[in-house]
C-alpha positions as CSV (number, residue, x, y, z in Angstrom):
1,X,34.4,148.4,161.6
2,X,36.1,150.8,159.6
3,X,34.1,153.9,158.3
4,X,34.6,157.3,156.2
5,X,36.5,160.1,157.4
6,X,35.0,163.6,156.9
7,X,36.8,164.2,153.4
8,X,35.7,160.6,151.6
9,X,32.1,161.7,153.2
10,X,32.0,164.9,151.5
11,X,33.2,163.4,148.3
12,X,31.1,160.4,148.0
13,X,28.0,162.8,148.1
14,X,29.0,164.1,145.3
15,X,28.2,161.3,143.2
16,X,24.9,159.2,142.2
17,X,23.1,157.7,145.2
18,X,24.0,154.0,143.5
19,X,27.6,154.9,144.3
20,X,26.9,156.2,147.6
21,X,25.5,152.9,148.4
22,X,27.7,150.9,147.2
23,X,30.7,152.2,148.9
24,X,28.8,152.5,152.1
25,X,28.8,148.6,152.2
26,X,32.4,148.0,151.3
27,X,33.8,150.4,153.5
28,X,32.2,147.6,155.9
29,X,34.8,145.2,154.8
30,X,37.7,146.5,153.9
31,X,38.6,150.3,154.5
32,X,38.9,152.4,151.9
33,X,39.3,156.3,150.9
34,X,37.5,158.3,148.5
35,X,39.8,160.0,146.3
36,X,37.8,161.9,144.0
37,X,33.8,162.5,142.6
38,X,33.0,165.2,141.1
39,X,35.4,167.5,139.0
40,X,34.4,170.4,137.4
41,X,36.5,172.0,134.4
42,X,39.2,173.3,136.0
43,X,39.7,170.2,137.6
44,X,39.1,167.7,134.4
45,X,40.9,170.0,132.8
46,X,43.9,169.3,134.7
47,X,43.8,165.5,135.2
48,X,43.9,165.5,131.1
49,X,46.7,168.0,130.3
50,X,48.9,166.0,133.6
51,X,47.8,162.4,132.1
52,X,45.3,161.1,135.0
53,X,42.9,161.4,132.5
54,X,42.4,160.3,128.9
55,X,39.0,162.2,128.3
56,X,38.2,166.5,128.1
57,X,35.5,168.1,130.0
58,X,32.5,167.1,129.8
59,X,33.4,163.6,129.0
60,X,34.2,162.3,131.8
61,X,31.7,160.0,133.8
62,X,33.2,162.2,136.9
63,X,31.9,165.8,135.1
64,X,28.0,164.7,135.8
65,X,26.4,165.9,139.2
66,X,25.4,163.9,140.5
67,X,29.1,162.1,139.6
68,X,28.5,158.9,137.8
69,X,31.9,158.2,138.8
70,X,34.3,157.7,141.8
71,X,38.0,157.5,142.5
72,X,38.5,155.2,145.3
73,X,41.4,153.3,146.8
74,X,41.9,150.9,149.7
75,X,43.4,152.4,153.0
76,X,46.4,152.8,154.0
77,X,47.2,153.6,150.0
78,X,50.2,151.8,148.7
79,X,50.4,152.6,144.9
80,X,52.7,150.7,144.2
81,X,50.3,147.4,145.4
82,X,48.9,146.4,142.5
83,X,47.6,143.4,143.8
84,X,46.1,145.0,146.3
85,X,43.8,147.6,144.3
86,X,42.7,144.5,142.1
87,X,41.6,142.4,145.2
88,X,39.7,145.9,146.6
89,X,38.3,146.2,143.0
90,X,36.9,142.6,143.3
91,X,35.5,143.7,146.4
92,X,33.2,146.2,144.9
93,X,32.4,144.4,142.2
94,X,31.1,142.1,144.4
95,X,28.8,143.8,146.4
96,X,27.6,146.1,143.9
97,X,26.3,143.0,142.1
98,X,24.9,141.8,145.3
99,X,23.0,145.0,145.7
100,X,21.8,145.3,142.2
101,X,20.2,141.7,142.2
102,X,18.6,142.6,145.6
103,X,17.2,145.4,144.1
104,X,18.8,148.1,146.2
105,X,20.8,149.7,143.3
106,X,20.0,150.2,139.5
107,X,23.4,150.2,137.8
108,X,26.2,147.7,137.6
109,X,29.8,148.9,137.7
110,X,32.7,148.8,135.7
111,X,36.3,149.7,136.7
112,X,39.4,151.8,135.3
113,X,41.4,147.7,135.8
114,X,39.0,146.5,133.4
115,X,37.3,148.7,131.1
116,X,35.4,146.1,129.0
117,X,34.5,144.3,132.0
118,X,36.1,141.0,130.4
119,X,38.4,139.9,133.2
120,X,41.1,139.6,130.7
121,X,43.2,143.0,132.6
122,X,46.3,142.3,130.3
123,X,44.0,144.2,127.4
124,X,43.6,147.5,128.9
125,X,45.3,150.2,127.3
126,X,45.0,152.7,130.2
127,X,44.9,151.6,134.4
128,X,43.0,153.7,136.4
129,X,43.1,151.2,139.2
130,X,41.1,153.8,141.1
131,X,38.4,154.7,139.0
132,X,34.7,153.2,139.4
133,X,31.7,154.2,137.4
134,X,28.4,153.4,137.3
135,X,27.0,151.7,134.0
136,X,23.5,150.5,132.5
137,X,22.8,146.6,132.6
């Protein structure tokens, strides 16, 4: 069963528990990496001025700590594999709704593929195939 190496583990504590619980289980099923949780300034700073970002600090859901936000892509990463990051994005969408109508989470989730959570993908302005935040119900 594939599991986190030390750098996605140091990463993922970085952000709200419901995220920490989420990508527990679908590291389960399909191996992934975590790219990114937290930033501070410097950092958001940077992902705006070279275009990863479209928001300034402190807007970003990744600013928060805990982060209410994670960047994470299925491993081995291929970013040129489209397909590939929407299939891992179903994924997690998947079990975080499990969890949350179990009870063991508190937030759905919405990702950078799909901002207004529509499933219509050809409307989104800006991919952040990575990107997976946490959002009220």
């Amino acid at each position: 069963m594939p599991s986190f190496g030390a750098a996605s583990v140091s990463r993922i504590t970085t952000c709200h528990p419901d995220l920490q619980i989420i990508f527990a289980e679908v590291v389960k099923i399909v191996d992934c990496s975590v790219i990114c949780g937290h930033r501070d300034e410097i950092v958001q700073q940077e992902y705006f001025s070279d275009g990863r970002s479209k928001v300034q600090y402190p807007n970003s859901k990744h600013n928060s700590y805990p982060s209410m936000a994670a960047d994470v892509a299925p491993y081995p990463i291929d970013w040129e594999d489209i397909r590939r990051f929407d299939r891992f994005a179903g994924i997690v969408h998947g079990v975080a709704n499990m969890l949350y109508k179990a009870g063991e989470i508190t937030h759905l989730i919405r990702d950078g593929g799909d901002w207004d959570r529509d499933t219509q993908v050809k409307d989104n302005k800006f991919n952040d195939l990575l990107h997976f935040e946490l959002i009220r119900p």
